[in-house]
C-alpha positions in Angstrom: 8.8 -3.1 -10.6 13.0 -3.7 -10.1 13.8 -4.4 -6.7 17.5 -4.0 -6.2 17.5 -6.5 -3.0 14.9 -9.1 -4.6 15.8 -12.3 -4.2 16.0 -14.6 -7.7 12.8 -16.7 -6.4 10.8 -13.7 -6.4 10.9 -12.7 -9.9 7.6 -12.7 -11.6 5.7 -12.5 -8.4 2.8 -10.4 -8.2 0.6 -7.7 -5.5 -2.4 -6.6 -5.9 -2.6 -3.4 -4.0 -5.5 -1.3 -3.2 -6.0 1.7 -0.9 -8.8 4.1 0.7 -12.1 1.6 -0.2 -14.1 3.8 2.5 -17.4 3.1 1.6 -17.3 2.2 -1.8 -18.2 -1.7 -2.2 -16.0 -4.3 -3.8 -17.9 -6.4 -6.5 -16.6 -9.8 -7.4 -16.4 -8.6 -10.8 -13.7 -6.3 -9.4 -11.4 -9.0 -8.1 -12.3 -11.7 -10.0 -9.5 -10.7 -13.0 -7.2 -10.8 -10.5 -7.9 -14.3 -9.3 -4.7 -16.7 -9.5 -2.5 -13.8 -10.9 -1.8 -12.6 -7.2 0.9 -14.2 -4.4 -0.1 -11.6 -2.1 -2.7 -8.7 -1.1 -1.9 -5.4 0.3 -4.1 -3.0 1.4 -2.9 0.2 2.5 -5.5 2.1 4.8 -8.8 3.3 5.1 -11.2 0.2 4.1 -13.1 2.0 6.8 -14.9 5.2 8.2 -16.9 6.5 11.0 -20.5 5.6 10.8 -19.6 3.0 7.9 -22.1 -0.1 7.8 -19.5 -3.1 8.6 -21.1 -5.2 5.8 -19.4 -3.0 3.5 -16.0 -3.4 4.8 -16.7 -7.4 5.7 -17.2 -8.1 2.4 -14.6 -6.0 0.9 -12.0 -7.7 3.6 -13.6 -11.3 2.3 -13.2 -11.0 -1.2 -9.6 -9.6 -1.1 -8.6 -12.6 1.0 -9.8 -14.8 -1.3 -7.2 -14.0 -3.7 -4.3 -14.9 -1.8 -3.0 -14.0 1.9 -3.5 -10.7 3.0 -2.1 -7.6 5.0 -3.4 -4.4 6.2 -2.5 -0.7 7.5 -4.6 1.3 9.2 -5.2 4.8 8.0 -6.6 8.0 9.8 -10.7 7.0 8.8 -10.1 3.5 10.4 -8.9 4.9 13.4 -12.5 7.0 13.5 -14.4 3.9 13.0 -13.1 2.3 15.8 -9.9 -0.3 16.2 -11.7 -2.8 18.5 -14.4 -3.5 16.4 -12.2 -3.2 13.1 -9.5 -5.6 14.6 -11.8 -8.4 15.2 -13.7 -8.0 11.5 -10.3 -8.0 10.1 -8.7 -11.3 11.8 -12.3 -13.2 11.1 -11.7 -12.1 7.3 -8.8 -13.6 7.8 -6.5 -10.3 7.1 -3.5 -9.7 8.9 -3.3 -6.3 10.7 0.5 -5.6 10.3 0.1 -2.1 13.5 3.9 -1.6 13.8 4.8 -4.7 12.4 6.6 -7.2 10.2 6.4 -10.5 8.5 8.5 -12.2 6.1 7.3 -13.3 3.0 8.2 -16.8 1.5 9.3 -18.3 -2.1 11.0 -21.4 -1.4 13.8 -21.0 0.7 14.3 -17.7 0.1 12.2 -14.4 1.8 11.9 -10.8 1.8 10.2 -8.4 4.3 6.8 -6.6 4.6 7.0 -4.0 7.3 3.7 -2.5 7.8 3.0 0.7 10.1 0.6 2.1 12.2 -1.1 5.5 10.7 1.2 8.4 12.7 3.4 5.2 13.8 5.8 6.2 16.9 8.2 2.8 15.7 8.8 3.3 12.3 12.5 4.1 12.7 13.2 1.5 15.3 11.5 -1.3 12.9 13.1 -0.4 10.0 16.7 -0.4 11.6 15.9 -4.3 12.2 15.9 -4.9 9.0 18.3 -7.6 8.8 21.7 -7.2 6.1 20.1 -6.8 2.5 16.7 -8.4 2.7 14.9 -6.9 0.4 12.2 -4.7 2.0 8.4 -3.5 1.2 7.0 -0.7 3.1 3.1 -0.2 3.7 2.2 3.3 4.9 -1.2 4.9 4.7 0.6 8.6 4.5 3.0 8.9 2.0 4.8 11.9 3.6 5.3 9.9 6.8 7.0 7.9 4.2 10.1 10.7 3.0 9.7 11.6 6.7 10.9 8.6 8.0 13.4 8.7 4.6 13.0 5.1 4.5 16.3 3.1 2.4 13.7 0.2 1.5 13.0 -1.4 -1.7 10.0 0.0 -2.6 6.9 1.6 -0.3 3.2 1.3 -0.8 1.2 4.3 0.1 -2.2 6.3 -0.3 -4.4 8.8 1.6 -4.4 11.3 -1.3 -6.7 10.2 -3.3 -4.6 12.0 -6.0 -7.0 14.7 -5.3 -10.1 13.0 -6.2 -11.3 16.4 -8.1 -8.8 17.2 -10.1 -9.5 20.4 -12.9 -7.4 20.3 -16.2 -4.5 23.5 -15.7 -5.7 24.2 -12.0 -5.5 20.8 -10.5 -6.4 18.7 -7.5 -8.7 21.6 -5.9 -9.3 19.7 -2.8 -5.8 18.3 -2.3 -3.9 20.3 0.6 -0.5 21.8 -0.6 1.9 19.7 1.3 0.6 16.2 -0.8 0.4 17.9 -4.0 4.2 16.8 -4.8 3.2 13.4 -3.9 -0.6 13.6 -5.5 -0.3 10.0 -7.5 1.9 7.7 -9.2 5.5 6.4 -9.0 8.1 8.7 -7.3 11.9 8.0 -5.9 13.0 7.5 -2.5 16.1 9.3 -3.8 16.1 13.2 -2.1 19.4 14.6 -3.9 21.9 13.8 -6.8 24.1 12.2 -4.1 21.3 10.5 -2.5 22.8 6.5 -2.7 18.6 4.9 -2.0 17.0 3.6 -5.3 14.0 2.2 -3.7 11.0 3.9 -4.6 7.4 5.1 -3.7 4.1 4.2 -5.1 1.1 6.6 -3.8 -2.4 5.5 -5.3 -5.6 7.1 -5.8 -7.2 5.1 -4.3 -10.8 2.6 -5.0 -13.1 4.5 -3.1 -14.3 8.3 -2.3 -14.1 11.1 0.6 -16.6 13.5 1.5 -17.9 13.5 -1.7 -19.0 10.6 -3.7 -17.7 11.3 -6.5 -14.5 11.8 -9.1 -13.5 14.1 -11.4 -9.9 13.1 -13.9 -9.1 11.1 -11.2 -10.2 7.5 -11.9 -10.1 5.3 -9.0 -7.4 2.1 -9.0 -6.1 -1.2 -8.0 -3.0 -2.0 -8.7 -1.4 -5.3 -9.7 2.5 -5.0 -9.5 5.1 -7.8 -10.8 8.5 -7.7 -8.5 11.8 -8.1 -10.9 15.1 -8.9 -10.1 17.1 -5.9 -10.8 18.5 -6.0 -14.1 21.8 -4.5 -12.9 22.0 -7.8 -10.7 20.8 -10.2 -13.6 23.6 -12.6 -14.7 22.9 -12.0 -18.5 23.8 -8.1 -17.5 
């Protein structure tokens, strides 16, 4: 992924990302591949639910911060499983809650930022105009329409919640996916709104690892994602 802002010590660094565990169980066969290929891990919401057994999300929180230093959202299921409890698991698994927050990220003596907000987040405007000049900016959001409603001008935002449908029919579709997420359902989408629209940043909304409601999918495979940050090429010297 081409960051416009990235900074040139940057390039070639890698995230794993992963959203929407619930209660689906990490294996160490499921992370170990990604062992020593990752600087950082994100995870973007719901690693929880109500009436989950918090072995399942202890050892999920464990193994992802084994791979390398690691940041959290909260999505609308954690907030149902309850924040005091969660909060404490998540800072003895050595994950870092980032609840309306941000942290900067560091490759030598350069950095970028990782904003991280709260699921319905009442500060997402106010942190986002603190971003300072052009640092190059990441964006974790459990709801990727809170996302184009905040019309964030970031590098590039993280996202899930969908499930890209979870059941999803060949012509008909995701038949469990409410309308409004349909147009964000999976994948890799602009930030950019119109022709004129000036942002190049972009948004990645994933499917997810784990299940809702029903255990099981249907042409929706479950994911985790490893993404490589790039210096823009418009900003490479051999351009």
């Amino acid at each position: 992924m081409e960051l416009s802002h990235l900074p040139a010590s940057f390039d070639g660094a890698t995230i794993v990302y992963l959203s929407d565990t619930h209660e689906r169980l990490l294996k160490a066969t499921d992370v170990e591949k990604l062992r020593r290929r990752a600087d950082w891990v994100f995870i973007g919401g719901d690693f929880a639910e109500e009436g989950i057994s918090w072995s399942i999300v202890r050892q999920n929180m464990r193994l992802l911060s084994s791979l390398a230093p690691t940041f959290a959202v909260y999505g609308n299921h954690d907030k149902k499983a309850g924040i005091t409890h969660l909060s404490k698991l998540l800072e003895d698994s050595n994950v870092l809650l980032l609840q309306d927050k941000a942290v900067y990220l560091q490759k030598g003596t350069e950095q970028i930022r990782l904003v991280g907000l709260d699921y319905r987040s009442t500060q997402g405007e106010f942190l986002l105009q603190n971003t300072e000049g052009s640092c190059s900016t990441i964006v974790l959001v459990h709801d990727p329409l809170e996302a184009l409603r905040l019309e964030l001008d970031v590098d590039l935002v993280l996202s899930g919640h969908t499930h890209g449908g979870q059941l999803v029919l060949p012509v008909f579709g995701p038949i469990l996916l409410s309308k409004a997420y349909r147009v964000v359902r999976s994948g890799w989408f602009s930030l950019k709104r119109s022709h004129d629209d000036f942002r190049d940043g972009k948004l990645l909304v994933s499917r997810g690892f784990g299940t809702n409601h029903l255990p099981l999918r249907l042409c929706c495979p479950a994911e985790i994602h490893l993404i490589t940050l790039r210096v823009s090429t418009a900003k490479s010297p051999d351009q």
